[in-house]
C-alpha positions as CSV (number, residue, x, y, z in Angstrom):
1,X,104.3,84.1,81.0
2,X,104.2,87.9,81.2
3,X,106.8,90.9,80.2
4,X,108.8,91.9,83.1
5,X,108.4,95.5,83.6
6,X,104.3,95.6,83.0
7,X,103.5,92.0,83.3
8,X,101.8,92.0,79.9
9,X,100.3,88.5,79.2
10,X,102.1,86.3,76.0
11,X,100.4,84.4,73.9
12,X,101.3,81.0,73.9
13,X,101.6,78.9,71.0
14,X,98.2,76.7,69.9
15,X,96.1,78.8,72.8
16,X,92.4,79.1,72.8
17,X,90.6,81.9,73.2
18,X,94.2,84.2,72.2
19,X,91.6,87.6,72.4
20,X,91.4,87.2,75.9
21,X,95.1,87.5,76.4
22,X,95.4,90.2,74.1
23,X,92.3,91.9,75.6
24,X,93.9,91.8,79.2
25,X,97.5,93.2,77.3
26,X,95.5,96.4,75.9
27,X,93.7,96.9,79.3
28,X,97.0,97.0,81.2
29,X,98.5,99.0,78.7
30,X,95.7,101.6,78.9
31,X,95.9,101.8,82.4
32,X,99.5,102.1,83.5
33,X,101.1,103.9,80.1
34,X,101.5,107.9,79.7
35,X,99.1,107.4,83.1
36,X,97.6,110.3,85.2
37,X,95.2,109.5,88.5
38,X,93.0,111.7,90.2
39,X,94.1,111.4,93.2
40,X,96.9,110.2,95.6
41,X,94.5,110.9,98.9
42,X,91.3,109.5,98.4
43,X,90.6,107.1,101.3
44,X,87.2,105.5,99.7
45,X,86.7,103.9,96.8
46,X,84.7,106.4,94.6
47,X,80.7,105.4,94.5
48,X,80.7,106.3,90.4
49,X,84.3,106.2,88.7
50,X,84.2,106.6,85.3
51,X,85.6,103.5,82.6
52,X,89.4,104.1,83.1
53,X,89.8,106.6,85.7
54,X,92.6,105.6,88.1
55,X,94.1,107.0,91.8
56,X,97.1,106.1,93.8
57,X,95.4,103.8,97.0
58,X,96.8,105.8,99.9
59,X,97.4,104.2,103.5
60,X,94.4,103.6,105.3
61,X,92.6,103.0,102.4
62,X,88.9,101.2,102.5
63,X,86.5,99.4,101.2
64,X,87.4,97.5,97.6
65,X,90.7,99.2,98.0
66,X,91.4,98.3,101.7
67,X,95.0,96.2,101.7
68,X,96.3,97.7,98.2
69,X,98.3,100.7,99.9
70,X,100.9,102.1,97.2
71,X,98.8,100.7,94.5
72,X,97.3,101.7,91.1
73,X,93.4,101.3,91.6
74,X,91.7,100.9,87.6
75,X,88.2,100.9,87.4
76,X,87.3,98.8,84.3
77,X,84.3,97.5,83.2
78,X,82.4,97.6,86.5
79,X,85.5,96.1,88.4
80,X,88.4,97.3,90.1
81,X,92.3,96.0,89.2
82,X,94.8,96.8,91.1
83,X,99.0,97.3,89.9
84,X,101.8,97.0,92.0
85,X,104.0,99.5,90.8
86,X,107.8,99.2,90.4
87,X,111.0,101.5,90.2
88,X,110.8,104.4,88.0
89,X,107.1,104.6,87.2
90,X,105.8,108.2,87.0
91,X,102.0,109.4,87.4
92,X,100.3,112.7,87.0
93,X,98.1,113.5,90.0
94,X,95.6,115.3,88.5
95,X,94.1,117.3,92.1
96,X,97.4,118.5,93.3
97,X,98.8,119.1,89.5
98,X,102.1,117.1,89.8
99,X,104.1,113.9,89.0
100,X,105.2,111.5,91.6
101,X,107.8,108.6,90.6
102,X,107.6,105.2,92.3
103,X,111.4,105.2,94.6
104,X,112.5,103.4,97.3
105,X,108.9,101.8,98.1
106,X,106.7,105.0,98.1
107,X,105.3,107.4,95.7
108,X,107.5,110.9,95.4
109,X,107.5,114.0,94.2
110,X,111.0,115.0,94.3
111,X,112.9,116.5,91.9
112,X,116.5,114.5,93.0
113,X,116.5,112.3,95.7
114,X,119.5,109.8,98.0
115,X,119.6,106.3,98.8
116,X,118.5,107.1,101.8
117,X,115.8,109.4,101.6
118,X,117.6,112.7,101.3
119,X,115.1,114.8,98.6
120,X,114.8,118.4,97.1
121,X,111.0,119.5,95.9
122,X,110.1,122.2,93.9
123,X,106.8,123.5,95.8
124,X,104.0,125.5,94.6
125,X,101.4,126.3,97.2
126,X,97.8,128.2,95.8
127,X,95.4,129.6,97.8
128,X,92.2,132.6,97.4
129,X,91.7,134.7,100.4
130,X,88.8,136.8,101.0
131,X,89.7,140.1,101.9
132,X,88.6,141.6,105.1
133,X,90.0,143.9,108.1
134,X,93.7,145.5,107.7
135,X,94.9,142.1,107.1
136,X,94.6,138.5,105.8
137,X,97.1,135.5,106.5
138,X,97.0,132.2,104.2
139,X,96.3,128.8,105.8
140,X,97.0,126.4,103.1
141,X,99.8,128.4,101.5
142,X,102.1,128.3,104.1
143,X,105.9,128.6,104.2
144,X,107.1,125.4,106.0
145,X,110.1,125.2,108.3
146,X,112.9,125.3,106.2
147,X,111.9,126.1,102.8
148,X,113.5,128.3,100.8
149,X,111.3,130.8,99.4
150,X,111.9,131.9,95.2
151,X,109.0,134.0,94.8
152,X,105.7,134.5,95.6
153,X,102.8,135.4,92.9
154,X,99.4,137.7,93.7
155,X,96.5,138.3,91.8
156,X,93.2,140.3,92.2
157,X,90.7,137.9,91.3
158,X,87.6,140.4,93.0
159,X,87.6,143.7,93.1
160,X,88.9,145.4,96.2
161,X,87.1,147.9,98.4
162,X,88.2,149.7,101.3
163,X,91.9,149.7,100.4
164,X,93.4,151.7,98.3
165,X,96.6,149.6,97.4
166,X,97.8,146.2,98.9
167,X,100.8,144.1,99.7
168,X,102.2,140.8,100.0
169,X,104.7,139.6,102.4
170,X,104.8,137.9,105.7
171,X,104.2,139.4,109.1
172,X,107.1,142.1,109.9
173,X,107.7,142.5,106.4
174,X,104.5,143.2,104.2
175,X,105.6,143.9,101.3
176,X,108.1,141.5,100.6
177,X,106.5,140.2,97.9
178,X,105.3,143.2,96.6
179,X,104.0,146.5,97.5
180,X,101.3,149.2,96.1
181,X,99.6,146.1,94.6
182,X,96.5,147.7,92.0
183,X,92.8,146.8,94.0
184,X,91.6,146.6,90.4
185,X,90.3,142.8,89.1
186,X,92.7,141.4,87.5
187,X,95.9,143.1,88.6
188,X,98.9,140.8,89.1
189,X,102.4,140.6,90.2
190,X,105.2,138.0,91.0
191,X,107.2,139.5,93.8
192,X,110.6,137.4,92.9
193,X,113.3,138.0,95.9
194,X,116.4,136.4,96.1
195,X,116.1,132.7,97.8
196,X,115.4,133.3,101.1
197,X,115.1,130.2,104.1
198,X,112.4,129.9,106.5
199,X,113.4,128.7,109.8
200,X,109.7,128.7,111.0
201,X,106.6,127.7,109.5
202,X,105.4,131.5,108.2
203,X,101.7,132.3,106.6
204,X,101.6,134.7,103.9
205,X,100.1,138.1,104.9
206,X,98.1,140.2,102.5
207,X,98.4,144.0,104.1
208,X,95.7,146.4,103.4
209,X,96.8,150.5,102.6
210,X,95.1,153.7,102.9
211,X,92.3,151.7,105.2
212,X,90.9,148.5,106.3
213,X,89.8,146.1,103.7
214,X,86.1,145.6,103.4
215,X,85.9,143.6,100.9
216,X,87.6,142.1,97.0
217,X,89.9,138.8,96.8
218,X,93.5,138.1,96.2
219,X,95.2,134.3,94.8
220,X,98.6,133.6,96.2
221,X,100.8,131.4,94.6
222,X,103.8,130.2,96.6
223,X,106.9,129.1,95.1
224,X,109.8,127.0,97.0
225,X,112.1,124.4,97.5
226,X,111.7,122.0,100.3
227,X,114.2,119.1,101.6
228,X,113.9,116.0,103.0
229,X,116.3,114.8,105.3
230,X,118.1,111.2,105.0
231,X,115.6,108.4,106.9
232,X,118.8,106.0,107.7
């Protein structure tokens, strides 16, 4: 007999060896309560996961982990266990620096979300580019098709050269996250604008002033929300 939600093990009345049941309890415990993996993407087992570490099995998984899509892989004692999670369980993923819940058969990062599959995300997207030329577009920190954009952050991380200012926008509007940015390391802003929607998929554009960049760095933070429309 187990407990319904995480299928702890009971001990039965007048059973040998109790510790083992009680062992197996604590291990399940320890690996699906207050629980964080470190990763939702990893395809291959990892060659040398530490005693407790834990990842989300993604589709098209391999090795040890081939067949256990959607499931909580814990390494333990030299062994892999594998959960089958059920409705309302919440993880931190560690690499991407969110919390998914287990709804409607699949892990999701939504914030609200409909029968059906309608959803609302709150998005943040980081990315470093090198500087170089009289501008620099993100790849990674992209504004998707249909987003609405809340704001979009900046900082100097290297020094800047060439340039005597900088801004942040998107192509046909370089600023619009902020303009005059200081070339200086360390100099920051969070160009806040009221929502705006995307209707295109739209890399951010870091503008060079008073010349060409030739070198220095600037992070980009993107903040959003993005939808999901209904599935059925």
């Amino acid at each position: 007999m187990t407990t319904p939600n995480l299928g702890l093990p009971f001990i039965l009345q007048g059973q040998a060896q109790k510790e083992v049941t009680h062992n197996e309890a604590l291990i399940r415990l320890d690996a699906l309560v207050h629980g964080s993996v470190r990763s939702r993407t990893l395809a291959t087992p990892p060659g040398s996961p530490a005693n407790g570490e834990r990842w989300i099995v993604p589709s098209g998984a391999t090795g040890a982990w081939a067949g256990q899509t959607g499931r909580i892989a814990h390494w333990n004692v030299n062994a892999w266990a594998f959960y089958v999670p059920v409705t309302g369980w919440r993880y931190h993923v560690e690499d991407e620096r969110l919390t998914v819940v287990w709804a409607d058969g699949d892990w999701r990062d939504r914030i609200v979300g409909t029968p059906n599959g309608g959803a609302i995300r709150l998005v943040a997207l980081e990315q470093e580019l090198t500087l170089t030329g009289a501008f620099v577009d993100t790849t990674t920190a992209v504004i998707a098709d249909r987003m609405i954009v809340l704001a979009v952050a900046s900082r100097t991380t290297l020094a800047i050269t060439g340039a005597t200012s900088y801004g942040v926008g998107v192509a046909g509007n370089t600023s619009q996250f902020g303009g005059s940015l200081g070339i200086a390391l360390g100099s920051n802003n969070i160009g806040v604008i009221g929502p705006t929607a995307f209707y295109a998929n739209t890399p951010i554009r870091v503008t060079a002033a008073g010349g060409n960049f030739t070198a220095g760095r600037v992070r980009v933070v993107l903040y959003a929300l993005a939808f999901t429309a209904p599935t059925a």
